[in-house]
TORVOTOR-500499 format. One line per field, with one value per residue: y, x, z of N, C-alpha, C, O in turn; residue in one letter. Coordinates in pm, whole numbers. Layout:
BEGIN
nY (Y;...)
nX (X;...)
nZ (Z;...)
caY (Y;...)
caX (X;...)
caZ (Z;...)
cY (Y;...)
cX (X;...)
cZ (Z;...)
oY (Y;...)
oX (X;...)
oZ (Z;...)
r (a;...)
END
This chain:
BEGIN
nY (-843;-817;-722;-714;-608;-334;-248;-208;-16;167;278;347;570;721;837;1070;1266;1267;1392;1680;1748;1770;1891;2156;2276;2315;2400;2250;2050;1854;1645;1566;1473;1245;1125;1043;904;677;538;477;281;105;-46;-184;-342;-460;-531;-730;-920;-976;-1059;-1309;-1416;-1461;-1611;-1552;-1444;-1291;-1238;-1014;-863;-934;-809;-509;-438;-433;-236;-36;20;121;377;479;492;625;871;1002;1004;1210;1432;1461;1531;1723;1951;1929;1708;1480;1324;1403;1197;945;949;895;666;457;492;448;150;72;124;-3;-246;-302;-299;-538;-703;-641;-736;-1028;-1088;-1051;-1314;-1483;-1536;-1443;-1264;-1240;-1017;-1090;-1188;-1020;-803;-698;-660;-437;-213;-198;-43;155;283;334;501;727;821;883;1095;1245;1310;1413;1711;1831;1730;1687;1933;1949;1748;1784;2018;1894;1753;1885;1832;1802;1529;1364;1577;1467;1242;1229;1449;1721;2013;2105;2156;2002;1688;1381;1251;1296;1230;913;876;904;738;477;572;488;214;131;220;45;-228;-185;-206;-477;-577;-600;-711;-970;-1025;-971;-1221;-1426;-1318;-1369;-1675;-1797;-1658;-1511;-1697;-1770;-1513;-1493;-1704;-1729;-1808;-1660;-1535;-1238;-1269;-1353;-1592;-1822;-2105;-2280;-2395;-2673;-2746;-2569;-2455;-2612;-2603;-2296;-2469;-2693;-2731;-2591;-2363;-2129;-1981;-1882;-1712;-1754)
nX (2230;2072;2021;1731;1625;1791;1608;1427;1500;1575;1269;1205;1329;1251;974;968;1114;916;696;788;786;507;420;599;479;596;606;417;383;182;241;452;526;332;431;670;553;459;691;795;596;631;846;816;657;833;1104;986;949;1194;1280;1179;1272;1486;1517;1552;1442;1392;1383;1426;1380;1071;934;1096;926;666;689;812;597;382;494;502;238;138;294;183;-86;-123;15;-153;-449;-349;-356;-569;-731;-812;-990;-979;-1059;-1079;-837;-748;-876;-738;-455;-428;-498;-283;-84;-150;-177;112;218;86;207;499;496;434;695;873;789;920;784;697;408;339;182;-143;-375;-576;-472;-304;-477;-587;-394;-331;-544;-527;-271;-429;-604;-486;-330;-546;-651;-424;-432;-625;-675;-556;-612;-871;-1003;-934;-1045;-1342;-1323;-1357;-1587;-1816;-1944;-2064;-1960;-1929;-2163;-2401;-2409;-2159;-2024;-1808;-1615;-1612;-1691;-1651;-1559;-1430;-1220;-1124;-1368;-1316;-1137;-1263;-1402;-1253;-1106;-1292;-1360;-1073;-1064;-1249;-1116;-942;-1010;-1150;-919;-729;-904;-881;-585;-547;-714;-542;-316;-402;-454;-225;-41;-207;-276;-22;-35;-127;-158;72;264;463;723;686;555;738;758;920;938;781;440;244;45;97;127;322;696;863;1050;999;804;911;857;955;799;619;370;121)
nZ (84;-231;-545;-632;-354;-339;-512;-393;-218;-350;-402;-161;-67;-325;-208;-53;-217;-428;-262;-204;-445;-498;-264;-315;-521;-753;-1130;-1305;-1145;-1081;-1327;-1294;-1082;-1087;-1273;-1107;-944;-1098;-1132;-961;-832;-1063;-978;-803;-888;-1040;-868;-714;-956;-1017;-797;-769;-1011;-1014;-792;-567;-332;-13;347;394;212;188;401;366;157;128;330;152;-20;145;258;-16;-97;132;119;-106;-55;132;75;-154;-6;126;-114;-172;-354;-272;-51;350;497;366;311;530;672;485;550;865;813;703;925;1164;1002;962;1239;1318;1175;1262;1498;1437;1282;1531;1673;1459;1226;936;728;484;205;51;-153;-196;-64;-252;-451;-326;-329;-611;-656;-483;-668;-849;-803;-692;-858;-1120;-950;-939;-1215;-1324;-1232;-1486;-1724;-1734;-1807;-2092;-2163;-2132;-2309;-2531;-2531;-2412;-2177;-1841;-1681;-1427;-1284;-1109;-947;-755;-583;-699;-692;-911;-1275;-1493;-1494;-1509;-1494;-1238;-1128;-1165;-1055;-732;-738;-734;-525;-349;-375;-288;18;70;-21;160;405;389;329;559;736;683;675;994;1048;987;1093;1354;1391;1362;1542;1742;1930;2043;2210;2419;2582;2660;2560;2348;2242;2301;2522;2705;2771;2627;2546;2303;2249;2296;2145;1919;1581;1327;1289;1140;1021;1022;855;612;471;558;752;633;514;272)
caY (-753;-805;-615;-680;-555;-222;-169;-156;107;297;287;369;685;833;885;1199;1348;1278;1453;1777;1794;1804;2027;2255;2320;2327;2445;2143;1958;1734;1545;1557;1346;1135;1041;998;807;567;491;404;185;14;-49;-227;-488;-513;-619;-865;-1012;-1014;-1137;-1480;-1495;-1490;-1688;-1430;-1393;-1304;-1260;-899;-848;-972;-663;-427;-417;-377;-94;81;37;200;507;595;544;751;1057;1070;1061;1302;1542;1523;1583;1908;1973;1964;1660;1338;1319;1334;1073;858;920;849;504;364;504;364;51;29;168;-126;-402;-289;-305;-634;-752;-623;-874;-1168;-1130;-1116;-1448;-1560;-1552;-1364;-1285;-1199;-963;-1222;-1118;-894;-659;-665;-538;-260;-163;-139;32;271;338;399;619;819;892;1003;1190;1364;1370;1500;1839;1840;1665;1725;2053;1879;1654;1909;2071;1869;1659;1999;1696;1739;1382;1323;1646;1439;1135;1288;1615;1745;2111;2104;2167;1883;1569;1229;1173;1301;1119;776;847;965;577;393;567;396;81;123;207;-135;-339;-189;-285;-632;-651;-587;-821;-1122;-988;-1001;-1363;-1523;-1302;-1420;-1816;-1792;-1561;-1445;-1806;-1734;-1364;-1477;-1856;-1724;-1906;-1660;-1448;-1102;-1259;-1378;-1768;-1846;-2211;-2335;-2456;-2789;-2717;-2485;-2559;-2698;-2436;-2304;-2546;-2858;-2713;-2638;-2256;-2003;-1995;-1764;-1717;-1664)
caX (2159;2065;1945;1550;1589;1819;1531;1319;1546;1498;1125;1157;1402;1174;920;999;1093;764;617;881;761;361;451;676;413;656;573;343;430;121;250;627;434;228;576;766;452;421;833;840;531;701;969;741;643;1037;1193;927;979;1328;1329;1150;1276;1661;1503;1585;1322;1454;1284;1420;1267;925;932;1121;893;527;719;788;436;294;570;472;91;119;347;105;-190;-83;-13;-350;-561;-339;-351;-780;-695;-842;-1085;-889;-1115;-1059;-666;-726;-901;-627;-332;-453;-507;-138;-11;-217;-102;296;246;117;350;617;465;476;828;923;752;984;662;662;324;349;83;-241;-390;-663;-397;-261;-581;-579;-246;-341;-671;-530;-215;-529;-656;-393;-323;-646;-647;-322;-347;-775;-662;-467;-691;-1018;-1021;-864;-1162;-1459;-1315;-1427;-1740;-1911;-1999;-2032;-1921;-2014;-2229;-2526;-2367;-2042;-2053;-1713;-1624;-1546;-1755;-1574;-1413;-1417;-1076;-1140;-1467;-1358;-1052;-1325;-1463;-1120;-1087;-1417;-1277;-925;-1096;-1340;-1057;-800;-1090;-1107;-750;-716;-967;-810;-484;-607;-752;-401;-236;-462;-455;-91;31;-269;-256;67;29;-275;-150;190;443;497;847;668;535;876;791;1001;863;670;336;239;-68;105;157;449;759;884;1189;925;693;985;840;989;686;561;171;86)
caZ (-6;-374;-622;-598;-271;-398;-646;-315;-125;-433;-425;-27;-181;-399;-155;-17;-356;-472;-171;-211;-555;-506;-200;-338;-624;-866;-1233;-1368;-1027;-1086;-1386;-1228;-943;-1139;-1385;-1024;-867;-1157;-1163;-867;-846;-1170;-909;-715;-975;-1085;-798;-695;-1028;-1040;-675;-776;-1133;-918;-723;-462;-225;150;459;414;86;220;477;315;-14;181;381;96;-54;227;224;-129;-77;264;66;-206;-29;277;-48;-240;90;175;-268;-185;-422;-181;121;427;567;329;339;694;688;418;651;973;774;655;1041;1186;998;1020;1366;1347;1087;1325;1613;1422;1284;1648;1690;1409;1138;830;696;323;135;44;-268;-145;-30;-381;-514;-274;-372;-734;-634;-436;-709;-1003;-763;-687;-1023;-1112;-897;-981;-1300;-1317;-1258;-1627;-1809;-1732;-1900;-2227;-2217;-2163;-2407;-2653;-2511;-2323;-2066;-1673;-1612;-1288;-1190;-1071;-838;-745;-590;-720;-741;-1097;-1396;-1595;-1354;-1572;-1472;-1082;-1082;-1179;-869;-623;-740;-721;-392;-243;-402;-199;113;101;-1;281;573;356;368;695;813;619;758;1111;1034;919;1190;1475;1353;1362;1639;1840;2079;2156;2296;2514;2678;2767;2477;2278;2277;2373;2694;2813;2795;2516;2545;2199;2316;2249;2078;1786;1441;1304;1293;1010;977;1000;706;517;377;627;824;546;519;177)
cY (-800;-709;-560;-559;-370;-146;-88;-51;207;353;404;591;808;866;1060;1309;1376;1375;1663;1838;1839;1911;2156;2318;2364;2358;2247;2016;1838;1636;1479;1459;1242;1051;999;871;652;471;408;265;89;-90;-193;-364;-527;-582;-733;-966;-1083;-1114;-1316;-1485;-1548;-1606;-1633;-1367;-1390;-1233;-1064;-768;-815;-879;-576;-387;-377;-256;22;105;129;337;543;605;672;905;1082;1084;1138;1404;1586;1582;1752;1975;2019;1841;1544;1395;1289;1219;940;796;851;679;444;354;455;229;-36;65;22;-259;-425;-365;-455;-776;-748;-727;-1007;-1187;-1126;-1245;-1536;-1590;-1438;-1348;-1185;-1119;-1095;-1090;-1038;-757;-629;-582;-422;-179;-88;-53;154;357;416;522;754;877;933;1122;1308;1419;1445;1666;1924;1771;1651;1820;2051;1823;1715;1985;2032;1799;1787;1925;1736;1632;1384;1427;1610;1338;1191;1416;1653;1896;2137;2080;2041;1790;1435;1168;1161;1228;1001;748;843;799;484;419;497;279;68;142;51;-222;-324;-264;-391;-652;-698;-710;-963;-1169;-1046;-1160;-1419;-1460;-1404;-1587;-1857;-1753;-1536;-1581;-1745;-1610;-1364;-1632;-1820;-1756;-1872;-1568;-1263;-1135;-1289;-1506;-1809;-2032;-2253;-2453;-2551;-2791;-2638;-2541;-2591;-2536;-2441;-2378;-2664;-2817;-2700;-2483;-2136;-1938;-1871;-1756;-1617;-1519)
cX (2172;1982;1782;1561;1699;1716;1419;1323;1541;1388;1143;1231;1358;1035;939;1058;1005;660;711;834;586;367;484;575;452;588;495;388;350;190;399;613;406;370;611;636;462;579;857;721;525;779;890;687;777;1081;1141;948;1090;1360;1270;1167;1407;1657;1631;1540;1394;1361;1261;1341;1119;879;953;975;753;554;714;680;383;360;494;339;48;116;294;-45;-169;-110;-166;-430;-493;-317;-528;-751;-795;-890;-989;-942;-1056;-859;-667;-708;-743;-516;-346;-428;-387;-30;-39;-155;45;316;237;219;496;600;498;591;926;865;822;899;725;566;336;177;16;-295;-473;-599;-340;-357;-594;-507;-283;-484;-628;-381;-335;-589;-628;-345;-403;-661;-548;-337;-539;-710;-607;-585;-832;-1084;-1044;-994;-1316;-1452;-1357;-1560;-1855;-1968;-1990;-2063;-2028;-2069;-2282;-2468;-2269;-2027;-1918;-1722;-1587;-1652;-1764;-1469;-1467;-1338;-1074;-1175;-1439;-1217;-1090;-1385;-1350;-1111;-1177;-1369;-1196;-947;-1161;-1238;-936;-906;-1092;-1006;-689;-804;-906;-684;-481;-623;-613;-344;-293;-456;-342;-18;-62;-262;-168;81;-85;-265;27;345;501;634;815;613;577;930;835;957;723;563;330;144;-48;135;283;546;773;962;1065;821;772;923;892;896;624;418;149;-79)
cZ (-151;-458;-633;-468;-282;-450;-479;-225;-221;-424;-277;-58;-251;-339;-84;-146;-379;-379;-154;-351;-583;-410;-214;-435;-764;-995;-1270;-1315;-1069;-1189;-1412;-1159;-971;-1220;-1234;-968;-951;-1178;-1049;-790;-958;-1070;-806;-740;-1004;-952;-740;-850;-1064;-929;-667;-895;-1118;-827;-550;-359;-87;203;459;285;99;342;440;207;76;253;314;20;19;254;104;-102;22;219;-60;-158;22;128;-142;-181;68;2;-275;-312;-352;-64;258;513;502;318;497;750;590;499;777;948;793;820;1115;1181;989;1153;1399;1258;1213;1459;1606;1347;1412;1681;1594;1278;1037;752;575;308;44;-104;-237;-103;-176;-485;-451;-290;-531;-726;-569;-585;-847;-953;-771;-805;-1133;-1075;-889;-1138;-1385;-1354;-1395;-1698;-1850;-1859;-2012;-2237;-2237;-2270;-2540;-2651;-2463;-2259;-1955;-1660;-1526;-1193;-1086;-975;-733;-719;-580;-718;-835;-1197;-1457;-1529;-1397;-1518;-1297;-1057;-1078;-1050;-780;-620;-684;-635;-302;-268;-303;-59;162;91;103;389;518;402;489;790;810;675;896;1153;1048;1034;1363;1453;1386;1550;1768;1960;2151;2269;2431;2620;2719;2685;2368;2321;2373;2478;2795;2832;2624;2428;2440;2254;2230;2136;1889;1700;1419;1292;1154;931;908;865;626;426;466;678;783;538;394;148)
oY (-822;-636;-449;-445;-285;-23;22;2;322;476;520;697;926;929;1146;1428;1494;1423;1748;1959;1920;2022;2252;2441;2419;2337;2144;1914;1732;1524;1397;1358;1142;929;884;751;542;359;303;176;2;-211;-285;-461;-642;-705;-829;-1087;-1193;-1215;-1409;-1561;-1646;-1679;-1669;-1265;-1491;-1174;-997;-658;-720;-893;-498;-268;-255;-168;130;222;225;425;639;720;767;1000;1172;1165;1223;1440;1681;1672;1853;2072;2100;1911;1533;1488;1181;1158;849;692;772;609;392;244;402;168;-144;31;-60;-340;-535;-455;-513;-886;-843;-786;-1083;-1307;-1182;-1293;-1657;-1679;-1351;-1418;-1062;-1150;-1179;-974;-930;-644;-510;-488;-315;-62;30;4;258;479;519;621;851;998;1001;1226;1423;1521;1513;1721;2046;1864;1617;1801;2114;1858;1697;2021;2105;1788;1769;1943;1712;1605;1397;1418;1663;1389;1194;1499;1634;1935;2224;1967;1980;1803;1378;1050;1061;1140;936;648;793;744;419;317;452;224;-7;90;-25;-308;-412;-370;-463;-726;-798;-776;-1044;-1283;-1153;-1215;-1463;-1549;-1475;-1625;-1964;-1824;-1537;-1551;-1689;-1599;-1274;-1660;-1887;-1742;-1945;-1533;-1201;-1043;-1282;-1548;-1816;-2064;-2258;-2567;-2547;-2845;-2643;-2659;-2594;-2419;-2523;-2372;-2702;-2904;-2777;-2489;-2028;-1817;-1779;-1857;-1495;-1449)
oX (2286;1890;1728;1516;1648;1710;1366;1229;1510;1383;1103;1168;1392;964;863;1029;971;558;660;841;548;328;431;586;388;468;557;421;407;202;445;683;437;390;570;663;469;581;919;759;438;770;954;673;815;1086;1213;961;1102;1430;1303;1084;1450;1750;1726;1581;1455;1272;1164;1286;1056;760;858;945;746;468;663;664;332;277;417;299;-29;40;343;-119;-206;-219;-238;-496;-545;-241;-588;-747;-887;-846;-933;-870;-1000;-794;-589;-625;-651;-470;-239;-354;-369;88;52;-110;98;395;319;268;570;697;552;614;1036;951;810;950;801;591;342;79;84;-265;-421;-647;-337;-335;-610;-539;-271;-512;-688;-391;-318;-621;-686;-329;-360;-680;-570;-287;-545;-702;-613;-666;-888;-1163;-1136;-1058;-1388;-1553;-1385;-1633;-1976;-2089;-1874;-2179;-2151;-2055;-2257;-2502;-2311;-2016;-1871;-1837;-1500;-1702;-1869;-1347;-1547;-1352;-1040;-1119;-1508;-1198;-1018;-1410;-1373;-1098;-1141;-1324;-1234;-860;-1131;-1237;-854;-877;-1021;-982;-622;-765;-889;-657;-425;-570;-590;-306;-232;-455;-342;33;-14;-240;-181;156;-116;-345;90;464;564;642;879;606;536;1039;759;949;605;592;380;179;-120;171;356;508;734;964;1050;777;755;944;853;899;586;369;152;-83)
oZ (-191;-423;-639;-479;-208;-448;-464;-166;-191;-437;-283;-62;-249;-417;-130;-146;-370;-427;-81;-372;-667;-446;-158;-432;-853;-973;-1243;-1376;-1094;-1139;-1491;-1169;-906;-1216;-1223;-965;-895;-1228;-1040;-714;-963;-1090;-755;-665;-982;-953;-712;-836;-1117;-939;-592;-945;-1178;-792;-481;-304;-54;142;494;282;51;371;449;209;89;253;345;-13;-39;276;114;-81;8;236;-129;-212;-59;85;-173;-234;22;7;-346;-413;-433;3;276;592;564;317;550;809;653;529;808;1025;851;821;1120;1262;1002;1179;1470;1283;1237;1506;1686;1329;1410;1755;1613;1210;1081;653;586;376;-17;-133;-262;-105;-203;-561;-510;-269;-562;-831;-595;-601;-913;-1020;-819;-821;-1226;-1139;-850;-1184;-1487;-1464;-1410;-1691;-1954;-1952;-2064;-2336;-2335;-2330;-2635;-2749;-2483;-2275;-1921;-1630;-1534;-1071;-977;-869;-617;-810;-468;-741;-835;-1195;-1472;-1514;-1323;-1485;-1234;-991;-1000;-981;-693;-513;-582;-567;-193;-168;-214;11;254;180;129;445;587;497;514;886;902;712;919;1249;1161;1110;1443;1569;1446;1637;1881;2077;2260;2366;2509;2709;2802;2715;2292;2439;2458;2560;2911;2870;2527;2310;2475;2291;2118;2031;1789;1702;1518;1289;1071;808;792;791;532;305;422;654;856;588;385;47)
r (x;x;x;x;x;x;x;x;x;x;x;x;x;x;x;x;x;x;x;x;x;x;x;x;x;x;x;x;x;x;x;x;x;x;x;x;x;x;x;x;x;x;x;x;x;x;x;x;x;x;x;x;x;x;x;x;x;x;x;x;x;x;x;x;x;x;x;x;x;x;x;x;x;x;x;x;x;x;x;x;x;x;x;x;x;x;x;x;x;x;x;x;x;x;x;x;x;x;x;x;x;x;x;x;x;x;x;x;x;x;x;x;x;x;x;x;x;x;x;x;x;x;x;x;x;x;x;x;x;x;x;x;x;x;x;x;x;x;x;x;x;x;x;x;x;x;x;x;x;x;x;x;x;x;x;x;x;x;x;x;x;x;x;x;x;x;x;x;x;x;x;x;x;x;x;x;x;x;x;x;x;x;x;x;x;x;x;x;x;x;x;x;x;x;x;x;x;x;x;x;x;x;x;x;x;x;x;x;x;x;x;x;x;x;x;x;x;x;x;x;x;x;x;x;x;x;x;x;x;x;x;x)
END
């Protein structure tokens, strides 16, 4: 254990706070949420930076840290839908997304693979955190802003129930964003997983089908490439 990866059991940590505190409805919960949401998606850039400026990167790092990505995204969306805050469809597709590729994340580190977040998932990440915080923090701010423009934003595109939703509207956008780039992600995902892993689970040589036996045909391991048979 080192510290990057501390910063990341923090992150995993303040999930369920964050979801106790939009729940509970606490006195001016939303911008209790939105401060805890954005601390811990700080957290998120910190220990990846620390973990390659330490030159610190471990295998457990490179699991851990997308785990807890998808904890806080999960316990802040789950909250907005039941807040009337976020579409539960659209909470739906992102969370499937992130259930999905765990699962096959969790396949190919039994094959001995580690398949790292590709940059397309990185934009979905920051697409879905702009979202999410729109979307928390709309309900405060909106008001503030009508108040001085007498504007319905986005009456006419955007069928919001709100008079005045600048701040909603441009989350209700960021959320279509974060949906398109999770099915991207996912596809790309898929790609690099299946290139990698999918031979083995379908000719017999890989560990989950009992023949332990590295087919002749596969790529080099991770020793012989020399990167920890990482897939950027």
């Amino acid at each position: 254990m080192n510290l990057p990866n501390y910063i990341t059991f923090a992150r995993i940590l303040m999930v369920p706070i964050l979801v106790v505190v939009l729940m509970t409805r606490v006195q001016n919960h939303l911008i209790i949420g939105v401060t805890l949401f954005w601390i811990a998606s700080l957290t998120d850039w910190l220990d990846g930076y620390l973990a390659r400026r330490w030159n610190e990167v471990t295998v457990l790092g490179k699991l851990l840290d997308p785990l807890a990505d998808k904890l806080l995204v999960a316990g802040a969306l789950m909250s907005l839908v039941e807040l009337n805050l976020a579409p539960a469809w659209m909470a739906f597709i992102i969370l499937a997304r992130e259930f999905a590729i765990t699962g096959l994340r969790g396949i190919a580190s039994e094959e001995g693979i580690t398949i790292a977040a590709g940059t397309v998932g990185k934009w979905k990440l920051g697409a879905q955190v702009a979202a999410i915080s729109c979307l928390m923090l709309g309900p405060k701010l909106d008001p503030f802003l009508y108040t001085f423009t007498k504007r319905e934003i986005f009456k006419f595109f955007i069928q919001l129930n709100r008079p005045y939703a600048f701040i909603m509207g441009m989350g209700m956008i960021l959320m279509w964003i974060a949906v398109i780039l999770a099915i991207w992600s996912a596809a790309v995902y898929f790609k690099d997983f299946w290139n990698v892993v999918g031979e083995r689970l379908f000719d017999g040589t890989g560990k989950l089908t009992g023949n332990h036996e590295p087919a002749k045909h596969e790529a080099k391991s991770a020793d012989q490439r020399g990167d920890g048979g990482n897939i950027q």
